[in-house]
N, C-alpha and C positions, 0 to 999 in steps of 0.2 A: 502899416502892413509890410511895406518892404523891409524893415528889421528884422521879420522872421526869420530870413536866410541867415542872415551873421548869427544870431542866436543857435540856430542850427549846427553852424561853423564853430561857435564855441564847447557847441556841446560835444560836437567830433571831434574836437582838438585836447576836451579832457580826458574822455573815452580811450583813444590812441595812445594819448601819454602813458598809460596803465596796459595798455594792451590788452582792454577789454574788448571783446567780439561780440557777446551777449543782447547787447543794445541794441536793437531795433529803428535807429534812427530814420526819418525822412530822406531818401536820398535819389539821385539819378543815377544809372548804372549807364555805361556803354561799350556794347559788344559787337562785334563783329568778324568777320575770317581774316587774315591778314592778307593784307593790299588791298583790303576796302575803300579804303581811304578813310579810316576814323580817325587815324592822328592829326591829319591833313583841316577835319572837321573840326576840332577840338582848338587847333592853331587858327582858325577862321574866326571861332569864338572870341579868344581870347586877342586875337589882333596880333600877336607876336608868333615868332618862329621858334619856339623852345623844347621840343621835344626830340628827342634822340630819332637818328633815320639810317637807313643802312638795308644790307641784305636778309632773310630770316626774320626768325622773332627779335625783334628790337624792343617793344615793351615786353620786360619779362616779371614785375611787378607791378600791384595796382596801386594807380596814383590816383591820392584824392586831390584832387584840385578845387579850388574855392578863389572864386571871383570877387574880387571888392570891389565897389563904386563908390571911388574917393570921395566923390560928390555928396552920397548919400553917407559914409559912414564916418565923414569929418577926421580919417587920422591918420593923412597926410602929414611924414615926416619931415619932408623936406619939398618946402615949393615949389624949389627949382629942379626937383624932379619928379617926375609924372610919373611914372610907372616904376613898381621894384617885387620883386619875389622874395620869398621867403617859406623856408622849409624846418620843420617842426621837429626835425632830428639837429638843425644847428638853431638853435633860441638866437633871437636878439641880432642875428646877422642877416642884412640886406643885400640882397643879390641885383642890382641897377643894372647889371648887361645878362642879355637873355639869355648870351651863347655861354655863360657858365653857368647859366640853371642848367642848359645842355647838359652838360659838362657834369654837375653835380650832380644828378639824376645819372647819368651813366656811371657814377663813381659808386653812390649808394646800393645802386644794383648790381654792381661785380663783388661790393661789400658783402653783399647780404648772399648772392648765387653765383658769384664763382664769373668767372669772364668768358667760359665757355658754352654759353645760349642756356642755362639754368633758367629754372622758371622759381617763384618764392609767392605763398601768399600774404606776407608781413607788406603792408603799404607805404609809398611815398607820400609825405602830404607838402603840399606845395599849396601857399598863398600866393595870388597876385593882386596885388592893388594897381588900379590903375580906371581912369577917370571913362576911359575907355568903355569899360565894359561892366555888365548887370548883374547884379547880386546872384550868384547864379555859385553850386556846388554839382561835382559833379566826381565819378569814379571812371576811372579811364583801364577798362582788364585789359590782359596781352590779347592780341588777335588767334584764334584757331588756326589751328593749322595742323595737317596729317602727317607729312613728314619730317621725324626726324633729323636735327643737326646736329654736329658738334657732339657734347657730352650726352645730350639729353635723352632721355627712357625711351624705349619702343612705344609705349602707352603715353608720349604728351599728349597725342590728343587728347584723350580721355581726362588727363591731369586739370588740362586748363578748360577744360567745360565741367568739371566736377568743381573747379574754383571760381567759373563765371555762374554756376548754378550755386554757391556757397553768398553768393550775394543776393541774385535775381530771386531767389528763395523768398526771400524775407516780403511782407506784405509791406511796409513802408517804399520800398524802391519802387522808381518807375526804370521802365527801363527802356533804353535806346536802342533799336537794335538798327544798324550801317549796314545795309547791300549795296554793292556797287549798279548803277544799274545797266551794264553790258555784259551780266552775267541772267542765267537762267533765277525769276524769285523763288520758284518753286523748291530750289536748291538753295537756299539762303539757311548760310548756318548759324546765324544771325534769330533769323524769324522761325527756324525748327527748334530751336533753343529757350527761346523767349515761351510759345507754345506749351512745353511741357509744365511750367509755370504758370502759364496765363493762358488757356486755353480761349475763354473769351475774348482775348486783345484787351482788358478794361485798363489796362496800367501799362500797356506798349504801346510806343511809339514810334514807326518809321520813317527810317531817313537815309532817300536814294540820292548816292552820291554818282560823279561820273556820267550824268544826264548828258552833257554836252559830247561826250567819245561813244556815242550810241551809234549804231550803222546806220547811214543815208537811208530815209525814207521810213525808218522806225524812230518810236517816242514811246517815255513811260505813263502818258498821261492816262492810259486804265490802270495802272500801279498808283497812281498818283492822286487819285480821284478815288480812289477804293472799291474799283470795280475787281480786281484779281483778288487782293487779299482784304478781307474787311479788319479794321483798327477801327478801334473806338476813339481813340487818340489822333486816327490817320497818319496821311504818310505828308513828308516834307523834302521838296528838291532841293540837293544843292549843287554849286559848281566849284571845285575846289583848284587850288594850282596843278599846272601841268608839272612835272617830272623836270620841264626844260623851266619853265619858273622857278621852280627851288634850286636847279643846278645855280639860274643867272642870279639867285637873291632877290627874285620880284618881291617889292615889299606887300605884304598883306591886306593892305588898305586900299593898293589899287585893284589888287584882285578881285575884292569883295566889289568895289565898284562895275569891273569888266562882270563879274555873278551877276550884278543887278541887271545890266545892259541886254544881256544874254535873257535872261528871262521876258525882257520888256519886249524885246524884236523879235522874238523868236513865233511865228504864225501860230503855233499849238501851245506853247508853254503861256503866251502871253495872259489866255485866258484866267489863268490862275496865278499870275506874275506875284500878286501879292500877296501870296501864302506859298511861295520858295522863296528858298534863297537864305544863307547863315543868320541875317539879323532877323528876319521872322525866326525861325529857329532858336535862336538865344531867347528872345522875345516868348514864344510859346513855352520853352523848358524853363525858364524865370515864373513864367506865372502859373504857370502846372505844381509846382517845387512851393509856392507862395500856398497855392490853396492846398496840397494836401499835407502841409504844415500846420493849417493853421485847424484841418480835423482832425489831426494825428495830436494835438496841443492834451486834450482830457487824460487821453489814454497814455500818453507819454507821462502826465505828469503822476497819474494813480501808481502806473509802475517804478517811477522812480522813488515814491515813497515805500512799497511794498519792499522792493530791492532795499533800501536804507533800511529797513528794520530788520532785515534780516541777515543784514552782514553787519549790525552793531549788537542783534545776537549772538553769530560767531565770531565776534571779536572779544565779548566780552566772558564765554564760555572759553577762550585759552587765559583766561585772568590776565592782570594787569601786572606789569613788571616792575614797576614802581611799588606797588605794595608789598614785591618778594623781597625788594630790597631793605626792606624794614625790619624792625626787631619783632615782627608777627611771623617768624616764618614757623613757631613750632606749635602756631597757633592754627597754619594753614597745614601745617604736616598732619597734625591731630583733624583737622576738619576730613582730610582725605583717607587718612585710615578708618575714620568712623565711619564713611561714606560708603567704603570696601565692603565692611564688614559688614555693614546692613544689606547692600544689595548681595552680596554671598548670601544671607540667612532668609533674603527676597527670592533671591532666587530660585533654594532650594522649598519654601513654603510655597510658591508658586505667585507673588507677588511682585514678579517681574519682567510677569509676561509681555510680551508687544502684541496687542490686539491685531496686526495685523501678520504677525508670524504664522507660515503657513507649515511650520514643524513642530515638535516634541521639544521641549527645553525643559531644563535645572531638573525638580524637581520628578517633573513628569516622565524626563527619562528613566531616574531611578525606580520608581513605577513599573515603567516597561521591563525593566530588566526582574526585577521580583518576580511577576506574574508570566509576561510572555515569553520569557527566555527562560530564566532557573525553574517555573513551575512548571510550564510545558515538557521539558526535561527529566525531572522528575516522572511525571506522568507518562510517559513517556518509555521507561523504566520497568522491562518486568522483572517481577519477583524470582524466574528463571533465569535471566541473560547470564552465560557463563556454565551454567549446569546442565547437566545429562542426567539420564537417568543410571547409567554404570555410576558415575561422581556420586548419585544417593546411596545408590546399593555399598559403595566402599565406604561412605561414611556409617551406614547402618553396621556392617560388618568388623568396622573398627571398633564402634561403641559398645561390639560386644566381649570385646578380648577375646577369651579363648571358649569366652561360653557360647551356646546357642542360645540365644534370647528368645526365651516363648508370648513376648509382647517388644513393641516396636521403643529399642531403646532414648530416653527423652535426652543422653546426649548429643547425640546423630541429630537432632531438628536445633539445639542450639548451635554448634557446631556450623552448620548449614546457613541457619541464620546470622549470623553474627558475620559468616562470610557475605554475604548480601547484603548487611545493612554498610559494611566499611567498604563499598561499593558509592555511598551515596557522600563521603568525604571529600573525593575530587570535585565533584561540581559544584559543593558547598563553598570552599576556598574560590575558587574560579569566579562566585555571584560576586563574593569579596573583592576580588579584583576590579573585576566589573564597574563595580561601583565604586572605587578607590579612582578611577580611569575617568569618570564621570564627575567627578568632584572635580578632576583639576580640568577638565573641560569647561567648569564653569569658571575654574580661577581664572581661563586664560580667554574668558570671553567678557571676562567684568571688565572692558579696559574704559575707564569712563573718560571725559575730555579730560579731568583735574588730573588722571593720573598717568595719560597717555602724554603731557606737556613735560613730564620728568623720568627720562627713560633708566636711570638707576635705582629710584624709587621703584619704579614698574617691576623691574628685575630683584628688586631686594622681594618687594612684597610675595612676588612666585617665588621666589625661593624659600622665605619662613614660611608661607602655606604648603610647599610640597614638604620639605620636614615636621611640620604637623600632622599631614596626612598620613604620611610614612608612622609615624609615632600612633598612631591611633589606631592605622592598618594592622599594626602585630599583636596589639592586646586583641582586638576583631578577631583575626585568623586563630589567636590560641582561643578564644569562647567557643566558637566554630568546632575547636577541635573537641574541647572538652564533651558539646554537646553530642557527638555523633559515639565520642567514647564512654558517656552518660545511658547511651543508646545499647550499646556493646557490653558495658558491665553487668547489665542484668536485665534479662529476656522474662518479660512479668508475662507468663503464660496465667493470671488471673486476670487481665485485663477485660475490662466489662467485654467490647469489642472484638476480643480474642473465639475465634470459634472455638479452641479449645479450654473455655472456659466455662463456669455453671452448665454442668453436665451436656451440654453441645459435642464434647469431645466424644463420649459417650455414643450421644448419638450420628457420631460420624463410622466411627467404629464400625454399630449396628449397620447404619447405612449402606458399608462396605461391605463387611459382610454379609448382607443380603444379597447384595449385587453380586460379589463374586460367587454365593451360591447357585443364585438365577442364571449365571453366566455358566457355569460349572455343569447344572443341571441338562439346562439347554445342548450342551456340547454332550452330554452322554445320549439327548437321547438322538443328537442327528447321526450321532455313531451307529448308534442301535439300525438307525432307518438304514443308515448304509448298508450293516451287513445282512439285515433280514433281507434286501433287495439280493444279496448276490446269492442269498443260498436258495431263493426262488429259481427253479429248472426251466428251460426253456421249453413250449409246448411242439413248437415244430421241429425240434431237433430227435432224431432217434438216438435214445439211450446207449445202444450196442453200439451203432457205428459211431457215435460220439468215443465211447472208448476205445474202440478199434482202432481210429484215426490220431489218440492220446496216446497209444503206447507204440503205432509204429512211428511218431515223432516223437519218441523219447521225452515228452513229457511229462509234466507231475500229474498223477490222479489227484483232480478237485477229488474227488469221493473221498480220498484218504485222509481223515484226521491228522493233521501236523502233531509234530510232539507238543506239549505242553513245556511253554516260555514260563521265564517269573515275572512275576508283577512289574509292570514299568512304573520307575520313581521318575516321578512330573520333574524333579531336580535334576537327570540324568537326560540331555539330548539323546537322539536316535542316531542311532549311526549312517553317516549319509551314505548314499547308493555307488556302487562302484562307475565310476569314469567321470566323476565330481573333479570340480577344477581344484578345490580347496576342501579339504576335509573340515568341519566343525571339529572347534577344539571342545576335548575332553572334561565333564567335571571333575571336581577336584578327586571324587571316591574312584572314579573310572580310572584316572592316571596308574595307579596302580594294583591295576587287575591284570594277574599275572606274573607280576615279577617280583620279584626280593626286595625288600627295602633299600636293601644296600646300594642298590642300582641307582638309586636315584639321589638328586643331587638339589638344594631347595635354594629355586632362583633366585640372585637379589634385589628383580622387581617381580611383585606380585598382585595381579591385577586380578579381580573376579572377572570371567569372561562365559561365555553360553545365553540361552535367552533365559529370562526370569522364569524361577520358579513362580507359582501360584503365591504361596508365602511372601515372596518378594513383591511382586508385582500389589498384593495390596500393600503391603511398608510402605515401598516407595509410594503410590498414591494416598496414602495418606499423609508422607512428609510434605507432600506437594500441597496438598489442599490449607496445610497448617503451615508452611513456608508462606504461601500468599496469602495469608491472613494475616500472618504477624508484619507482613513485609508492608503490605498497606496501612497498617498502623504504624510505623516508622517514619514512613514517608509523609504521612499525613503531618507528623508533629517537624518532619522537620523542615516541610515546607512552612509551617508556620512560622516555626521558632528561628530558621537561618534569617529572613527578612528580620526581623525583629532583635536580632542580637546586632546584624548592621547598621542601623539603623541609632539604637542607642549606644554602641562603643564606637562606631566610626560619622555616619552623620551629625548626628545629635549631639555629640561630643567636639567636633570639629567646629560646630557652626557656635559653641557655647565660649570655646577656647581661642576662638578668631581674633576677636577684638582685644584678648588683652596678650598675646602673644606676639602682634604686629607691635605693640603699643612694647612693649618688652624690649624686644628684640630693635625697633627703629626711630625711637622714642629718644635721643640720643643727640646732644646737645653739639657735640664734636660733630654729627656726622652730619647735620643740616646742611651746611653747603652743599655738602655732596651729594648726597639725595635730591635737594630742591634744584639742580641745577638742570637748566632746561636744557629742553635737546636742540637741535639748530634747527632740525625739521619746523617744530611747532614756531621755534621764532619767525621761522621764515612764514610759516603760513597769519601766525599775526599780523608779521610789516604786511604781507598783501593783503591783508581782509584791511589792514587800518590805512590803505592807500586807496581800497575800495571805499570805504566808507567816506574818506576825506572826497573822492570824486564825484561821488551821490551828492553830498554836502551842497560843494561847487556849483553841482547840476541844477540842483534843485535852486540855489541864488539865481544862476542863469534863467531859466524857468519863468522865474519870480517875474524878473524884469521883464516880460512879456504877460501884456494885461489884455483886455478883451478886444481884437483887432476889430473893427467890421468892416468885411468884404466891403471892397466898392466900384 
């Protein structure tokens, strides 16, 4: 049973080599505030005086410290000497006086933080053998402490309890937690620390030091007995050197003896004498460390095989380097461009999804963009944006050159249209890009291990796929164009769908005509209603003094017939009322009513201007009704037909041309080295996966050698 610990010891010492953190090992933690006295405790233990002392933080890194019992572990190098250290950053070197472990321990830690009170979580580990003392490991963190020295951050506290909590974390540790005991426990940052962790106490243990500097007539024996604070572990006294002991060099041996003495004669302590005091203490943390070793044994070893298998699958997904060096490399070049070029064609089919991808990838993007982006758009789209009803009227008016057109001219609605339909050529180009944009988002997400290990290859291969692209993009973009000017060279006004087809036109016409009759009819007869109301006489007015009252204000006699007007042409506005801000412009007959021709002078822009005649007003609404009819059948085909030319001149084409364009282009017997030549990154992450795996290895032998203990 007691081989557990050394096993333990080996397995921390292969861990560390590697500078793995990950491991969960079995372990003791001990924490405390500084000037607890836990160094003091820890020197108690171990019987010798080897740790660094001074003012401030003096431990500024954690030291794993591991006890041998020469007795028990037989490997005693030297007879004639009893006791020696040894630390795991210098192999093979024996340290026989303690005051240069001192010494070297302080060296390592100005190495590692600097000589100005730095703190580091990288650990000491320090072996002692000696005949002395109990199989026992243990982690020794720097003491808490609020203020500030030297170099060190405003936030060390917080530093070194986020670093005593980076261990006491983990469910393997038990942990120690040091209050001195002439301080308040309640303020123990020690046991508030431990707490947040172990709320129960199941896996702390306390240990009041400084029992003996307690004031006259006070004792911790309700601390001590677990009446203040309940541990499941409970608490343990000790008495450690005074201040003027280490100044004199009191050896450690006698101390612990004067500890014992102290506990024996002391009226209140004596009752529990035999559960204080350091060698209980070693004693109990020995065999706390022994049994939860030896439950922690199942689950220690399931993990270390789960961990082995899964860093000799990342080790063997960067390949083997030995094999590159072989005359297979263009065996391994061809394996990796085939590999490209399937999951590109995976990709874009949709055959390379990650089930548990919570986005839009390859294929599916392009998708999106056809329907929710470029169709939306489209639709989006009317058959108007851009046109007025003046822009109809001039296109009709142009269509007629110098004639009056007694039907609505059928060049005026091609004209119109064909402006509208080379409206839909931008956003067509645009889907093109789009999707050109989406393609190489997939080149630059294909990065698989095999071709993420050769960063020239990687950059060669983006680069022939983006000159592919490119190359398929511009046959794409001319179909694109062809098809919109496919669209534009001939306006099939027979189109099944066409309203102005199979007599529909017809009855569009009629339609209108009706309407603006109905409309026409309606307005004469509210006219009518108007003036038959005003030539109705008023019943309470008198006739005479009604004129009487008209002609001494110089008014007009309503009685008197006005002269006869001419006809008003619906084409000719009314002349507006005088004290108008703006006069209504003239039609084109009115401009010259009254003067000579010669007078005038024929502008060089000429815009139709005034409100529509009746004539016009149906034209234009019928080009209207026949513009968005033809315009939705435009848009219809070529929301079909742009997805579909993309798709076969630029996807479908790309993903056909892949594989032998890479193979073309890097296939290349001269360029192998340069291509296959790794990058440093991925070596480096090999040497560390295959130092992991060798440690697992290691681990697992150690392991081995530990067979079924039973408790006894």
């Amino acid at each position: 049973m007691e081989k557990l610990i050394p096993v333990i010891n080996k397995l921390q010492d292969v861990f560390n080599a590697v500078g793995s953190e990950g491991i969960d090992l079995p372990q003791i933690v001990v924490i405390g505030s500084q000037s607890s006295g836990k160094s003091s405790v820890l020197e108690n233990i171990v019987g010798r005086d080897f740790l660094p002392r001074g003012s401030g933080i003096v431990t500024r890194r954690p030291l794993v410290l591991q006890l041998i019992n020469l007795a028990i572990d037989g490997n005693a190098k030297d007879s004639t000497m009893e006791e020696w250290g040894e630390f795991l950053h210098k192999p093979n070197e024996a340290f026989y006086d303690f005051a240069e472990i001192k010494k070297e321990i302080e060296r390592e830690t100005d190495r590692e933080t600097g000589s100005n009170k730095g703190i580091s979580r990288r650990p000491i580990n320090l072996k002692v053998y000696s005949p002395h003392v109990l199989n026992l490991s243990l982690v020794d963190l720097p003491g808490i402490t609020r203020v500030p020295v030297g170099d060190q951050p405003t936030d060390i506290e917080k530093q070194i309890k986020d670093m005593a909590l980076s261990f006491i974390t983990k469910k393997n540790a038990i942990i120690v937690a040091v209050t001195a005991a002439n301080t308040d426990l309640a303020n123990s940052d020690a046991l508030q620390l431990a707490k947040t962790v172990d709320p129960e106490g199941l896996r702390t243990i306390g240990v009041i030091t400084k029992v003996d500097l307690m004031d006259k007539g006070t004792n911790a024996m309700d601390v001590l007995t677990g009446r203040v604070i309940p541990l499941k572990l409970g608490f343990i006294g000790v008495v450690n050197r005074s201040q003027q002991d280490i100044i004199e060099g009191k050896e450690i041996r006698l101390s612990l003896t004067a500890e014992k003495s102290f506990f024996l004669n002391h009226p209140q302590y004596r009752k529990i004498a035999q559960r204080c005091g350091t060698q209980y203490l070693a004693q109990s943390l020995s065999k706390l460390l022994l049994h939860h070793i030896h439950e922690s044994l199942p689950e220690l070893r399931t993990k270390m095989s789960n961990l082995l298998l899964d860093a000799q699958k990342e080790m063997l997904s960067y390949g083997d380097p030995m094999l590159d060096e072989s005359n297979n490399k263009g065996a391994i070049l061809l394996q990796i461009i085939t590999k490209f070029s399937t999951d590109y064609s995976f990709a874009i089919d949709g055959k390379l999804t990650d089930a548990n991808s919570k986005e839009l990838y390859g294929g599916a993007r392009i998708n999106y963009i056809f329907n929710e982006i470029f169709g939306h758009h489209l639709l989006k789209m009317s058959p108007l944006d851009g046109l007025t009803l003046n822009d109809i009227r001039t296109a009709i008016r142009n269509a007629t050159g110098p004639r009056t057109a007694l039907f609505v001219p059928e060049m005026s609605f091609e004209l119109l249209t064909k402006r509208q339909i080379s409206r839909l050529h931008e956003p067509s180009l645009q889907c093109v890009d789009a999707v050109f944009e989406e393609l190489q988002r997939i080149v630059s997400q294909l990065e698989s291990k095999e071709l993420l290990r050769y960063n020239v290859l990687r950059e060669k291969v983006i680069e022939v796929m983006s000159e592919l692209l490119h190359e398929c993009r511009a046959p794409t973009k001319a179909m694109i164009s062809n098809l919109i000017n496919i669209e534009l060279a001939f306006i099939n006004t027979a189109h099944p769908d066409f309203v102005g087809a199979n007599g529909v036109f017809t009855n569009i016409v009629e339609q209108a005509t009706d309407e603006k009759m109905a409309q026409k009819k309606k307005e004469e007869e509210r006219l009518a209603l108007e003036q038959k109301k005003q030539q109705q006489p008023s019943a309470t007015i008198n006739y005479a003094g009604q004129q009487a009252t008209i002609q001494s204000k110089g008014l007009p006699n309503p009685s008197t017939k006005p002269p006869d007007r001419p006809a008003r042409n619906d084409s000719v506005p009314s002349k507006p009322p005088r004290g108008a801000s703006k006069p209504q412009p003239a039609s084109d007959s009115e401009q010259f009513t009254g003067k000579s021709f010669e007078s005038y002078v024929v502008p060089i822009l000429i815009k139709p201007v005034g409100p529509l005649s009746s004539k016009e007003s149906f034209e234009t609404d019928l080009i209207t009704k026949l513009l968005e009819s033809y315009f939705a059948i435009v848009r219809k085909n070529i929301q079909d037909t742009i997805p579909k030319a993309i798709m076969h001149f630029l996807v479908t084409k790309s993903k056909l041309l892949v594989h032998n364009r890479l193979v073309q282009r890097l296939y290349i017997q001269e360029q192998f080295d340069d291509l296959l030549a790794e990058s440093a990154e991925i070596a480096s992450r090999r040497k560390a996966t295959r130092e992991m795996v060798n440690m697992l290895k290691r681990a697992q032998e150690i392991l081995n050698e530990v067979r079924d203990y039973a408790l006894k």
